[in-house]
N, C-alpha and C positions, 0 to 999 in steps of 0.2 A: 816699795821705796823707789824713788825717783834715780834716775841718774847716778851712781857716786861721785865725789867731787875725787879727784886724783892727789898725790902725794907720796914723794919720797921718805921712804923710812931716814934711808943715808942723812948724815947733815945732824943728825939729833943728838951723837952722844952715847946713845942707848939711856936716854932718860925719859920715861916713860910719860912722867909729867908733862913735858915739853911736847913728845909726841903728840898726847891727848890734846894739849892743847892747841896744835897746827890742826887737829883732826875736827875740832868742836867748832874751832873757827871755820874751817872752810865750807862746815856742813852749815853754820848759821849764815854764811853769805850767799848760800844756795840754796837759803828759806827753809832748811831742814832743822828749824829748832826745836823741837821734839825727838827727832833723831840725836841731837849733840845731848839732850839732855840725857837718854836713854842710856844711849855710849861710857856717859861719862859715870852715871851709877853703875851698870854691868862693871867698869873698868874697875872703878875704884873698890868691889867685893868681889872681883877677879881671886882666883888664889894663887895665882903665879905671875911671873913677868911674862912668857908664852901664850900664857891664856890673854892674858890683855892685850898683846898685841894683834891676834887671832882674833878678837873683841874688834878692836880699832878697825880690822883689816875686811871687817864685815860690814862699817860704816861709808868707808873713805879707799877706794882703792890705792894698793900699797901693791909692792913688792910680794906679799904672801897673800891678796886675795886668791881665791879659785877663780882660773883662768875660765872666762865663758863656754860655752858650747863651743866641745871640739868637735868639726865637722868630722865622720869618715868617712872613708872612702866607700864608693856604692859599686868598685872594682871588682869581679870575682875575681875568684883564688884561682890559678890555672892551675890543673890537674896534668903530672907526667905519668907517662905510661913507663913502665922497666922492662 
């Protein structure tokens, strides 16, 4: 998948509808109509509010995508002597 389009959960209500559909549009303006269409059957046989949102959030970054590649650190550990 391309890029995700971005978007705030906040703003909606908690109406999942509305969600889906800031989420379906902004993937169809960034040519991703196959993706909005995919989203929006996952969503709507979703079995929870949770799950659909975790749904969405895997289309459209939100608020609850999985943050990228956390860098770690390539620091060793210092070792003290007692």
């Amino acid at each position: 998948m391309s890029e995700k389009p971005k978007m705030e959960l906040i703003g909606h209500d908690g109406n999942i509808f509305s969600i889906m559909g800031r989420a379906s549009r902004l993937l169809k303006q960034a040519g991703m109509q196959e993706e909005a269409n995919e989203m929006w059957n996952r969503v709507t046989s979703s079995g929870s509010y949770d799950e659909a949102l975790h749904i969405i959030s895997e289309y459209v970054e939100t608020e609850l995508s999985p943050v990228a590649d956390i860098k770690k650190s390539t620091r060793k550990k210092e070792t003290y002597e007692r």
